[in-house]
RODOTI-709446 format. One line per field, with one value per residue (C-alpha): residue in one letter; z, y, x; residue number from 1. Coordinates in Angstrom, 2 decimals, padded with zeros to 5 digits. Layout:
N
aa: (A, ...) $
pz: (Z, ...) $
py: (Y, ...) $
px: (X, ...) $
i: (NUM, ...) $
This chain:
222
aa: (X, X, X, X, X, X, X, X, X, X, X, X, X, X, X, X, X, X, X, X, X, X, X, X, X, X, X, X, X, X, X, X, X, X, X, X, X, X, X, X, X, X, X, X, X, X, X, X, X, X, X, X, X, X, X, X, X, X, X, X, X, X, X, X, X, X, X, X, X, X, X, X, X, X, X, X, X, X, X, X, X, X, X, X, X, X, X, X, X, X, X, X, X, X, X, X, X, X, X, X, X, X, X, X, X, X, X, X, X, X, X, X, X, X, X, X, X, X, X, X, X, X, X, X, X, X, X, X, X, X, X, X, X, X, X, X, X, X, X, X, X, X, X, X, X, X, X, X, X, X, X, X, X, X, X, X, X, X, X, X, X, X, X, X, X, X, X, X, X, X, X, X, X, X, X, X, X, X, X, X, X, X, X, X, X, X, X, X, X, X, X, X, X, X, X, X, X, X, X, X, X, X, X, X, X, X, X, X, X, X, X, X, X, X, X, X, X, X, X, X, X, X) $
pz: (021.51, 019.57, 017.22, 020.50, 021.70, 018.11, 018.84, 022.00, 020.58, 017.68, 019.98, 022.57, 019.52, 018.31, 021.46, 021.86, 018.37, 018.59, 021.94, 020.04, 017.50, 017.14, 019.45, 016.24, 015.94, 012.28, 012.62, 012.12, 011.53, 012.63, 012.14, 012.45, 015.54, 017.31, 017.02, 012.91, 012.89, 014.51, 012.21, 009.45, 011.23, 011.56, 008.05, 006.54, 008.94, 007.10, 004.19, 004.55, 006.21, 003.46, 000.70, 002.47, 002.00, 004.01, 004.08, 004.47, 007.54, 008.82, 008.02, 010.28, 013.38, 012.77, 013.18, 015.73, 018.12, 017.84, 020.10, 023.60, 024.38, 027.97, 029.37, 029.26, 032.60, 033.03, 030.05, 031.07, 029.25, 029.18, 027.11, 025.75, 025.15, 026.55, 026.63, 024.62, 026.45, 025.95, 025.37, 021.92, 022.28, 021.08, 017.38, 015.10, 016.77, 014.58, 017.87, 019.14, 019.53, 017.06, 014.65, 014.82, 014.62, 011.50, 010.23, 010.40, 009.00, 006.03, 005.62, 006.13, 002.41, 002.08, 003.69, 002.95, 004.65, 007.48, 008.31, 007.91, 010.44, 012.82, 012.93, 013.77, 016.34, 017.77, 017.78, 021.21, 021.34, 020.78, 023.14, 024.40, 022.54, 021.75, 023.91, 022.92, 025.45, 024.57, 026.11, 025.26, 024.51, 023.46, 021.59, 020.87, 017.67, 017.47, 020.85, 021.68, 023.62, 024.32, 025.52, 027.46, 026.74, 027.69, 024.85, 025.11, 023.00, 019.97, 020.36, 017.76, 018.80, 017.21, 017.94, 015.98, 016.53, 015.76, 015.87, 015.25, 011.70, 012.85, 012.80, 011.15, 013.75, 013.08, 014.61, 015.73, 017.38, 019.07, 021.23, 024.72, 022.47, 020.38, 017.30, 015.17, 014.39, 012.85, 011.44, 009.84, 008.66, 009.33, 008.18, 009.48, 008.72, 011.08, 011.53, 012.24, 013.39, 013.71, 015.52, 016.40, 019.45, 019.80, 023.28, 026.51, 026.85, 026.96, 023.67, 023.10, 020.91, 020.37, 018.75, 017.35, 016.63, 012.81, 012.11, 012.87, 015.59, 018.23, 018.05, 020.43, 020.07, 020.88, 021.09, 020.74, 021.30, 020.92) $
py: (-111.95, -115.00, -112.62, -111.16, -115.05, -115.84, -113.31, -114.15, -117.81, -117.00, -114.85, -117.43, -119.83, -117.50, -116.95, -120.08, -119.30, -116.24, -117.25, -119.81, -118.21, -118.00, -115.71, -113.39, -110.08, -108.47, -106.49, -109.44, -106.69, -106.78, -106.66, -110.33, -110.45, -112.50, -116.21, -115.06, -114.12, -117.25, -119.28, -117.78, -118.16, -121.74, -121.98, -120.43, -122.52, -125.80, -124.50, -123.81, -127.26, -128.84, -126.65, -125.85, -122.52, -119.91, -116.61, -117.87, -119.55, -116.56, -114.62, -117.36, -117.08, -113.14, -113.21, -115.84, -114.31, -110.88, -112.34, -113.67, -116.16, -116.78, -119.32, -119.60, -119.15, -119.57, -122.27, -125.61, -129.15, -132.05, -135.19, -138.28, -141.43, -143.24, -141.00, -142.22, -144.22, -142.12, -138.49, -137.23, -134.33, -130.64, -129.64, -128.21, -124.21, -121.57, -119.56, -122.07, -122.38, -125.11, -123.47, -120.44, -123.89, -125.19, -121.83, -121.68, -124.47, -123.85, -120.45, -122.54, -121.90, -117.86, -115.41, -113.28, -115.59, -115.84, -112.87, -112.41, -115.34, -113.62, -110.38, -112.59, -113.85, -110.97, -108.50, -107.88, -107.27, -103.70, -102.35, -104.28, -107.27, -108.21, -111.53, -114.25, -117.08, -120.84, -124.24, -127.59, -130.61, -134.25, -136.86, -140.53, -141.28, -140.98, -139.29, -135.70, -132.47, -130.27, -126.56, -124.23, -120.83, -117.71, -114.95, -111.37, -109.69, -107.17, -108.20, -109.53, -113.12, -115.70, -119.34, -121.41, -125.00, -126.01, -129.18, -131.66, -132.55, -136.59, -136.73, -134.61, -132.80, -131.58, -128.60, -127.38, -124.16, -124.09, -121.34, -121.86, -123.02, -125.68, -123.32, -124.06, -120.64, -122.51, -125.70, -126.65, -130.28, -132.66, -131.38, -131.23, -128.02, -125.12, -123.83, -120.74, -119.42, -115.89, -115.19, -111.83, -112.68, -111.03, -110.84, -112.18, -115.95, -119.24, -121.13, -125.06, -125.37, -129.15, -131.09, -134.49, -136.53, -137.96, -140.10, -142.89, -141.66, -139.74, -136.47, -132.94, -129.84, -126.07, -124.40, -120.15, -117.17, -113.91) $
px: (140.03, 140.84, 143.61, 145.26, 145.53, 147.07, 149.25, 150.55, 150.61, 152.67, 154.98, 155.81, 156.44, 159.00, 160.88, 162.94, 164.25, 165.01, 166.97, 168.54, 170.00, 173.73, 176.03, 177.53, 177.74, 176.29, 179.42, 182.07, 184.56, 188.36, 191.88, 193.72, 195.42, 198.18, 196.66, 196.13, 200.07, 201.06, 199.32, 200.96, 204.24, 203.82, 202.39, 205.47, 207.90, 206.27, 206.53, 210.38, 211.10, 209.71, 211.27, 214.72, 214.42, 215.78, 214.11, 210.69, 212.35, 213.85, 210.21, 208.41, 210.38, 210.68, 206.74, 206.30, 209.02, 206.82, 204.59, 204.53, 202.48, 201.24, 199.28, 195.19, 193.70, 189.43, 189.61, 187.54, 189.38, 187.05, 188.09, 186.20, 188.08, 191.38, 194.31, 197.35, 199.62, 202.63, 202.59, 204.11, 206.28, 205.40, 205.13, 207.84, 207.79, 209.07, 209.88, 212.15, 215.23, 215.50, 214.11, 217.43, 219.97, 217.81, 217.97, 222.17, 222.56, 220.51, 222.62, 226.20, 227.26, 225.79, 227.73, 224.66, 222.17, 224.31, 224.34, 221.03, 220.53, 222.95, 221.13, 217.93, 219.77, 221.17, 218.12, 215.95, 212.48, 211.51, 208.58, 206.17, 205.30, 201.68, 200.55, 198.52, 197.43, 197.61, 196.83, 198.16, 196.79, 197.53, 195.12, 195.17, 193.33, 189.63, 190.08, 188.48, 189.18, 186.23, 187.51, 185.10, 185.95, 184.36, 184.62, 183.40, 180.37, 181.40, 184.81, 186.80, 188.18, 190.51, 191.14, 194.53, 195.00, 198.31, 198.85, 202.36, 201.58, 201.59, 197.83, 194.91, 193.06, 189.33, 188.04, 184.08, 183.53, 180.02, 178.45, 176.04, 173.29, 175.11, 174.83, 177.86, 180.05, 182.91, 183.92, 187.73, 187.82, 190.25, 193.58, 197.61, 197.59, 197.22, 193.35, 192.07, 188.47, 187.80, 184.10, 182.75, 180.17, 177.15, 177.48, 179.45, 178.80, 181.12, 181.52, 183.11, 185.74, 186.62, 189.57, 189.30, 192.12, 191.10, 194.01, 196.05, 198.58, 198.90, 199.26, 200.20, 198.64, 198.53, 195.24, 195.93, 193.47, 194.18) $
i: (1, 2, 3, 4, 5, 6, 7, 8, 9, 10, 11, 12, 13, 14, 15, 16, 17, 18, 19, 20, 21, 22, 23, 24, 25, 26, 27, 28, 29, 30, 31, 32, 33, 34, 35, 36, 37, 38, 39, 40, 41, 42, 43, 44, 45, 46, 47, 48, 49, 50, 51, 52, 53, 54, 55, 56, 57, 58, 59, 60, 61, 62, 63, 64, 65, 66, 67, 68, 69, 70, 71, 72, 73, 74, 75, 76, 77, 78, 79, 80, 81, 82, 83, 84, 85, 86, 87, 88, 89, 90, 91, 92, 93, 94, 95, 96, 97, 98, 99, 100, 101, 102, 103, 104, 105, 106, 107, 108, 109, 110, 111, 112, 113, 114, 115, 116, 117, 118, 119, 120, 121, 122, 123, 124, 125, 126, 127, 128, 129, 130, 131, 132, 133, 134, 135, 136, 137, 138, 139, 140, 141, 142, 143, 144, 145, 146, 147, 148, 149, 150, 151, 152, 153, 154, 155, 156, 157, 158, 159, 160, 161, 162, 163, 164, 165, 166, 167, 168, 169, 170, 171, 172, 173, 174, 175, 176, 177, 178, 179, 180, 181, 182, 183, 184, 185, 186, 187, 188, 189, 190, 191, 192, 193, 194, 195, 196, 197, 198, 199, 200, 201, 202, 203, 204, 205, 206, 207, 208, 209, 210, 211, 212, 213, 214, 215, 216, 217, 218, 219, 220, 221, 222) $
């Protein structure tokens, strides 16, 4: 008697735990998706405003017009802290239309890039594009955007923030439990987290505005 009441002991002591543990699949497996190719996108549009270059230009809004982007629907926003007082206007967007003007310009003096540029221009979409979904967001510094977001088990998810470049943004990814699945720190640069979830359940994604200005936001899943 007293082992089988050990045992029962030790096994209700090692149910919350187990409960508790973190919503990830062993099998993390998967291709990257849309959100990964957007980040990229937006990565290599940085890159070429900084550098004035013109065919990783033409590369980023090649891959960022190959998907469509639609909005989130089912996604919960809370916020902590005062809003800023004026809204700052959306990020540099390789699928733009600026970006295509930036582009010809940069091409003025090459015949070759031109063209190049012109055949961007010119080409429609082929088939049905892949979709992504995205919200948008805007934070005064030291201000916070929690996101509830209900992700489905075994299936391969991704999550960009990508944010205006005025202000680093941190990001925490957190399932039901609080169990952290992904953490980016404070950066200007585009973030990424790709999660596998063990199984269907809501998980809290939240931006924090790190720096000293306001700053917009897009928030992508795939």
């Amino acid at each position: 008697m007293p082992r089988l009441a050990a045992a029962i002991i030790l096994a209700l002591s090692l149910s919350p735990a187990r409960a508790e543990l973190p919503n990830l699949s062993a099998d993390a497996s998967g291709a990257p998706g849309t959100a990964t190719r957007l980040v990229v996108a937006q990565r290599s549009y940085l890159h070429a405003l900084k550098t004035g270059e013109v065919l990783p230009l033409l590369a980023a809004i090649r891959l960022a017009r190959s998907v469509t982007l639609r909005p989130a629907t089912g996604w919960e926003l809370t916020t902590e802290g005062t809003p800023p007082e004026v809204s700052p206007p959306p990020g540099p967007d390789p699928a733009s239309a600026v970006a295509l003007v930036i582009a010809q310009n940069l091409a003025s003096e090459d015949p070759d890039l031109q063209d190049l540029v012109y055949d961007l221009d010119a080409q429609l979409p082929r088939g049905l594009l892949e979709t992504a979904v995205a919200a948008t967001g805007a934070l005064a510094p030291g201000q916070s955007d929690s996101w509830r977001i209900a992700l489905f088990g075994e299936v391969a998810a991704e999550l960009a923030l990508i944010g205006d470049g005025k202000s680093p943004l941190a990001l925490t990814l957190t399932d039901d439990s609080g169990s952290r699945l992904c953490t980016r720190p404070a950066s200007s640069n585009p973030a990424l987290c790709r999660v596998t979830p063990a199984r269907n359940g809501f998980f809290i994604l939240s931006i924090t505005n790190a720096g000293p200005s306001a700053v917009s936001y897009r928030l992508i899943g795939n």
